[in-house]
C-alpha positions as CSV (number, residue, x, y, z in Angstrom):
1,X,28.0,24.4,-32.2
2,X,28.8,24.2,-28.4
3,X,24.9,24.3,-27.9
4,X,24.0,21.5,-29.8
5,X,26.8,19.4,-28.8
6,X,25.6,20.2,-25.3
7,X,21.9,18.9,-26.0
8,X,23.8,16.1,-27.7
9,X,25.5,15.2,-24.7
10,X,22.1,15.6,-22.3
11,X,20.5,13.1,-25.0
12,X,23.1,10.6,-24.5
13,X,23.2,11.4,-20.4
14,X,19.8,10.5,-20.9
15,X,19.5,7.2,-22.9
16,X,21.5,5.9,-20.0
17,X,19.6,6.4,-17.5
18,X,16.6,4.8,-19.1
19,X,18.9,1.4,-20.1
20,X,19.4,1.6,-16.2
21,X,15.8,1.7,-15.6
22,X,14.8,-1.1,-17.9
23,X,17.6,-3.1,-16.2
24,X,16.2,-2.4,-12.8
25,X,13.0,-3.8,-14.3
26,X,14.3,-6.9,-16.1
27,X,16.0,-7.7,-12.3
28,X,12.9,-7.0,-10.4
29,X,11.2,-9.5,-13.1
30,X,13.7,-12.3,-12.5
31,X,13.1,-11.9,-8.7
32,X,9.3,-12.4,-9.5
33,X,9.5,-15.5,-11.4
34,X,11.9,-17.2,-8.9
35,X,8.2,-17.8,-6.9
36,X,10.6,-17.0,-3.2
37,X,8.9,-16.5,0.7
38,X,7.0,-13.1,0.6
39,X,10.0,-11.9,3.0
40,X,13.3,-13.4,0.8
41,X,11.0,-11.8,-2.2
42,X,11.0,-8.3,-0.7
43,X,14.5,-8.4,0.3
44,X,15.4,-9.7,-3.4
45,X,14.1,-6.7,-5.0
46,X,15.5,-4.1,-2.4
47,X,18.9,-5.6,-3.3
48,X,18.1,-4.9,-7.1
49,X,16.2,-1.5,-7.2
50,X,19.0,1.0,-6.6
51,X,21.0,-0.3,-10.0
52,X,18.0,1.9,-11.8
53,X,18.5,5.2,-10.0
54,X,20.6,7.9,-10.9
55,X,23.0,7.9,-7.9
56,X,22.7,4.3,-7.2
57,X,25.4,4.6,-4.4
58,X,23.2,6.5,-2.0
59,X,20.1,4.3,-2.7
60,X,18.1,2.5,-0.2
61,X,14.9,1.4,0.1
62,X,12.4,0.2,3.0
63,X,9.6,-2.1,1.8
64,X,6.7,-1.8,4.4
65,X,4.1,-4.7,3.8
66,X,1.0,-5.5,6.3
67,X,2.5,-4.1,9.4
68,X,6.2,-5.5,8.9
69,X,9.5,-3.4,7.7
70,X,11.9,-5.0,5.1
71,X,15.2,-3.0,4.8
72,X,18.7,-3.8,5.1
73,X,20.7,-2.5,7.9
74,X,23.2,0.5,8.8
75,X,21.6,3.5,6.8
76,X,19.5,6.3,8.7
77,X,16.2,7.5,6.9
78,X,16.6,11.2,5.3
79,X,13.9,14.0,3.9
80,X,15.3,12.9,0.1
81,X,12.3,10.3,-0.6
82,X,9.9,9.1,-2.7
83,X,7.2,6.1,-2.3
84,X,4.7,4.5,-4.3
85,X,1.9,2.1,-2.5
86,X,1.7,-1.4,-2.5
87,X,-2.1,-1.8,-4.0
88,X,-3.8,-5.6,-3.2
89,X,-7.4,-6.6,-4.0
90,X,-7.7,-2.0,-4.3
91,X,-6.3,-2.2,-0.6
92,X,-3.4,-0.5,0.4
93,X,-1.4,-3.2,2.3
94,X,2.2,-1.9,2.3
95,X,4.6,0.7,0.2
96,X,7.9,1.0,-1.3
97,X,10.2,4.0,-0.3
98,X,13.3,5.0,-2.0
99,X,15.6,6.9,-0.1
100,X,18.7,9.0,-0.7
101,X,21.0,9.2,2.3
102,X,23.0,11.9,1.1
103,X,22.3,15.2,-1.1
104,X,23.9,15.4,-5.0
105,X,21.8,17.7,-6.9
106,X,18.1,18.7,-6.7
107,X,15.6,18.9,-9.7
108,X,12.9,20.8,-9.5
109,X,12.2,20.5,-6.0
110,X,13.3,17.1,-5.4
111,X,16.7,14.6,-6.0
112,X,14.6,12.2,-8.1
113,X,14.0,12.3,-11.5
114,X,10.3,12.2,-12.5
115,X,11.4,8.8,-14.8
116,X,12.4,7.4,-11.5
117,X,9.0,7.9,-9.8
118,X,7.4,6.3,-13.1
119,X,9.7,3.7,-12.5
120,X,9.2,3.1,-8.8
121,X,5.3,3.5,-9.7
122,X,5.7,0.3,-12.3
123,X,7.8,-1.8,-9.6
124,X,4.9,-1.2,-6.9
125,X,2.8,-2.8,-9.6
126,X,4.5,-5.4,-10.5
127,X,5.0,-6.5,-6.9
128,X,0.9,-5.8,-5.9
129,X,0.2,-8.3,-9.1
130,X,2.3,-11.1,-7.9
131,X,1.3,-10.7,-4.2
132,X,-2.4,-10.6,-5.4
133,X,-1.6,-13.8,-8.2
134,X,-0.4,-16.1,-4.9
135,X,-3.0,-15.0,-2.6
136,X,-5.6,-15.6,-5.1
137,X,-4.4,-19.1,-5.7
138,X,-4.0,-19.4,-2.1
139,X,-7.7,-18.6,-2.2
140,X,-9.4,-20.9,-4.0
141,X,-7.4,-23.4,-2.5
142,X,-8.3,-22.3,1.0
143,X,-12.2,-21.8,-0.9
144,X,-12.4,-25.6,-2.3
145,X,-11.3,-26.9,1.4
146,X,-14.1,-24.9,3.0
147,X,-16.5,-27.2,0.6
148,X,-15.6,-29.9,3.4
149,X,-14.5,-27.6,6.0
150,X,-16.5,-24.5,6.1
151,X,-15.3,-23.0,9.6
152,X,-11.7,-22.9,8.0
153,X,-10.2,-19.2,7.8
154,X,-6.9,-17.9,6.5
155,X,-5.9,-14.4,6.4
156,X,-4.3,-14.6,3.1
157,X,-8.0,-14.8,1.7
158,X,-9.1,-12.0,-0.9
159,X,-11.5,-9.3,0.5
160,X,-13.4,-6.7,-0.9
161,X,-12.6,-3.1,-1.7
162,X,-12.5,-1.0,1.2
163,X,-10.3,1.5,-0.7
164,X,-11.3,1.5,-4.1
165,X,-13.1,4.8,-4.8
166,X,-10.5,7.3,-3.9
167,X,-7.7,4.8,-5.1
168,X,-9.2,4.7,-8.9
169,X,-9.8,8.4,-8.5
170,X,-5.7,9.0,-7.5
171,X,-4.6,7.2,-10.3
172,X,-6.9,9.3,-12.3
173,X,-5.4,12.0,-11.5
174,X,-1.9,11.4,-12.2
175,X,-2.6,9.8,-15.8
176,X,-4.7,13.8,-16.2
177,X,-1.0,15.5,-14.9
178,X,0.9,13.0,-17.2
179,X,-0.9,14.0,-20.0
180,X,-1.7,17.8,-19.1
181,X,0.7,20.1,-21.3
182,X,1.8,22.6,-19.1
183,X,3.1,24.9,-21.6
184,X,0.0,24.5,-24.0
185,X,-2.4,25.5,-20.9
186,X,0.7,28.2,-19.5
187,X,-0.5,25.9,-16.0
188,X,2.1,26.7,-13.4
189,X,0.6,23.8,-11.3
190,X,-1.5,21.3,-10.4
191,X,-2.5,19.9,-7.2
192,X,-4.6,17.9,-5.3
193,X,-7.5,18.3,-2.6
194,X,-10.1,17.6,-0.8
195,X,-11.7,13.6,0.1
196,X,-9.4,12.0,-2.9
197,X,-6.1,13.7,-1.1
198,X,-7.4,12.7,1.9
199,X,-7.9,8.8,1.2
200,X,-11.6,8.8,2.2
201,X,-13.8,9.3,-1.0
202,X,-17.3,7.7,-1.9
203,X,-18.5,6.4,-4.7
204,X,-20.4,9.6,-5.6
205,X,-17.3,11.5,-4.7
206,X,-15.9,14.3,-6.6
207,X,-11.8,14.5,-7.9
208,X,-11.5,18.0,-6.9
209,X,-8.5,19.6,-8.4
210,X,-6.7,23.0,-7.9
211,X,-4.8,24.3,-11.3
212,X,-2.2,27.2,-10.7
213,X,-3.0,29.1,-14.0
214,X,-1.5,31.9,-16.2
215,X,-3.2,35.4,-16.8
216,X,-4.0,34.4,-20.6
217,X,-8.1,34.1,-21.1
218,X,-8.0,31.8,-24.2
219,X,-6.1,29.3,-22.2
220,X,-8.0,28.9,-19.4
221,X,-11.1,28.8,-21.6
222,X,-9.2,25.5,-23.7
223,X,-7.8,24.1,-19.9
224,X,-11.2,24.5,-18.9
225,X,-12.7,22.0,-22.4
226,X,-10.0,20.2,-21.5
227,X,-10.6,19.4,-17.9
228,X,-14.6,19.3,-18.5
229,X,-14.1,16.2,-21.2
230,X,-11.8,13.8,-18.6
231,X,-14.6,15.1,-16.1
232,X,-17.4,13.5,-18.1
233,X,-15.0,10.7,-19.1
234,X,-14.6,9.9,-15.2
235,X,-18.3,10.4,-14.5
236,X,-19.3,7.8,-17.0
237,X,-16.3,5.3,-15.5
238,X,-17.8,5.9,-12.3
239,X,-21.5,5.4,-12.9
240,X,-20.4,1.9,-14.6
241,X,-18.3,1.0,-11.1
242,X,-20.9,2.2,-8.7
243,X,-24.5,2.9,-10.0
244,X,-24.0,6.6,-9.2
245,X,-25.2,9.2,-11.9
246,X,-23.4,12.5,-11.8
247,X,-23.1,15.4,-14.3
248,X,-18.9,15.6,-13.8
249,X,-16.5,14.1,-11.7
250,X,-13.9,16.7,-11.3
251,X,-14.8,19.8,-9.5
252,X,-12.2,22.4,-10.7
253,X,-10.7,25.1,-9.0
254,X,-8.5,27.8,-10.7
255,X,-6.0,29.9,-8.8
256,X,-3.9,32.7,-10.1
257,X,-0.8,34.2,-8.4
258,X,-2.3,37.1,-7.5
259,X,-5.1,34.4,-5.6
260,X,-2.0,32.8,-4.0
261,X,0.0,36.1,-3.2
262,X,-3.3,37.3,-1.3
263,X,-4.1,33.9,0.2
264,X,-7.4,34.5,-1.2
265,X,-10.0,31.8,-2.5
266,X,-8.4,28.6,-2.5
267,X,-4.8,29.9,-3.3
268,X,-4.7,29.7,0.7
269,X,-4.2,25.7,0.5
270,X,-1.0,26.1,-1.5
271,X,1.7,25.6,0.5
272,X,-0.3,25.9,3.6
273,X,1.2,23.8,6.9
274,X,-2.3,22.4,8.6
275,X,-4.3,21.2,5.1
276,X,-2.4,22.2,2.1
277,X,-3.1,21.3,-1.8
278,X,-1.3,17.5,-2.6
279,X,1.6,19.1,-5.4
280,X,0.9,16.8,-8.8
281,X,3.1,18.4,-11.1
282,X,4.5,21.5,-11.4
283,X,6.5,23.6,-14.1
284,X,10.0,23.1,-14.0
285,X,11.3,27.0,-13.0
């Protein structure tokens, strides 16, 4: 009895924080549609994102956009914090980081909930659509002057994608950790490497991902089918973006403990200080 009235209690514990999150949301959204200066904007929505994280007390956040910090004052910058990038046009101009300034309770390996990092992940969205909505009107207004004026410039302009193939390729990535059942699989981790980790892939550039696996041979062998069909998936998605044929887009590499325990093959890169494995997501111990 005590046991379920304990998971009872978790559930409840839990619906709250998500009616906090959807309220953050519904704030962020009423900031958007009040069409403020980019800089009242971005302090708007600091002022409203801590009401959707857990300890909402010790929340603060630093919006850095084009070269230029947004923050309010008095708080010192810790370790406890997670970011998620400000995309415009597929280039990174800015990002949001969320920062706790003192230390509660960890999960996992962090203070944040994974909810919260979906959440911070949909607020970085939002924001990139509206900032890319008002420059693109800003545009074609500055385009139809250039009819009559053609040595007019603005920097507010659209550009193309400088940043577009290992961008597509991250988010790629974390909808295939989203979706990958750990326990199914008995994966202890997955991680990222190589030119998408290290913002400067092509567009014939592989996703190359290293998977901490169990010792259990039929699971590897189904993580494997698994991995090969978002492979070809991403292959085709890419050959439609760029023109570039390739058999597979995600060039898997397994490691076991032992592998990591012997710093052997690429178990080395996991949790190694000069170019270690980007952590995805990783099994709750």
């Amino acid at each position: 009895m005590l046991g379920k009235e304990y998971t009872f209690q978790q559930k409840i514990e839990e619906l709250k924080e998500r009616e906090k999150e959807l309220k953050c949301l519904y704030k962020v959204e009423e900031v958007i549609h009040q069409n403020l200066p980019l800089e009242e904007f971005f302090m708007q929505i600091i002022k409203r994102i801590p009401s959707g994280w857990q300890y909402s007390g010790i929340c603060r956040i630093k919006i850095s956009f084009e070269g230029k910090e947004f923050r309010e004052s008095y708080w010192d910058e810790t370790e406890w914090v997670q970011s998620s990038d400000i995309v415009i046009d597929d280039n990174i101009l800015g990002k949001i980081e969320v920062f706790y300034t003192a230390f509660r309770k960890m999960v996992s390996d962090s203070q944040f909930l994974p909810e919260e990092q979906k959440l911070l992940n949909t607020i970085a969205n939002r924001i990139s659509t509206y900032i890319f909505n008002k420059r693109l009107e800003k545009s074609i207004e500055i385009l139809r002057k250039q009819k009559d004026e053609p040595d007019e410039t603005d920097h507010t302009i659209l550009t193309a994608s400088y940043n577009s193939h290992w961008i597509w390729r991250k988010k790629m990535v974390d909808t295939i950790a989203e979706k990958l059942d750990l326990d199914r699989f008995c994966v202890k981790g997955i991680y990222l490497i190589g030119s998408t980790k290290n913002a400067d892939a092509g567009p014939a550039s592989d996703i190359d991902l290293l998977i901490h696996v169990g010792e259990e041979p039929v699971k590897i062998s189904e993580l494997k089918a698994w991995i090969e069909g978002w492979s070809l998936c991403l292959s085709e998605m890419n050959f439609l973006k760029t023109g570039y044929k390739t058999k597979g887009l995600i060039d898997l590499h397994l490691v076991t403990d032992d592998d990591i325990r012997k710093k052997t093959s690429f178990g080395v890169m996991i949790g190694n200080h000069t170019n270690p494995a980007k952590p995805i997501k990783l099994r709750d111990n």
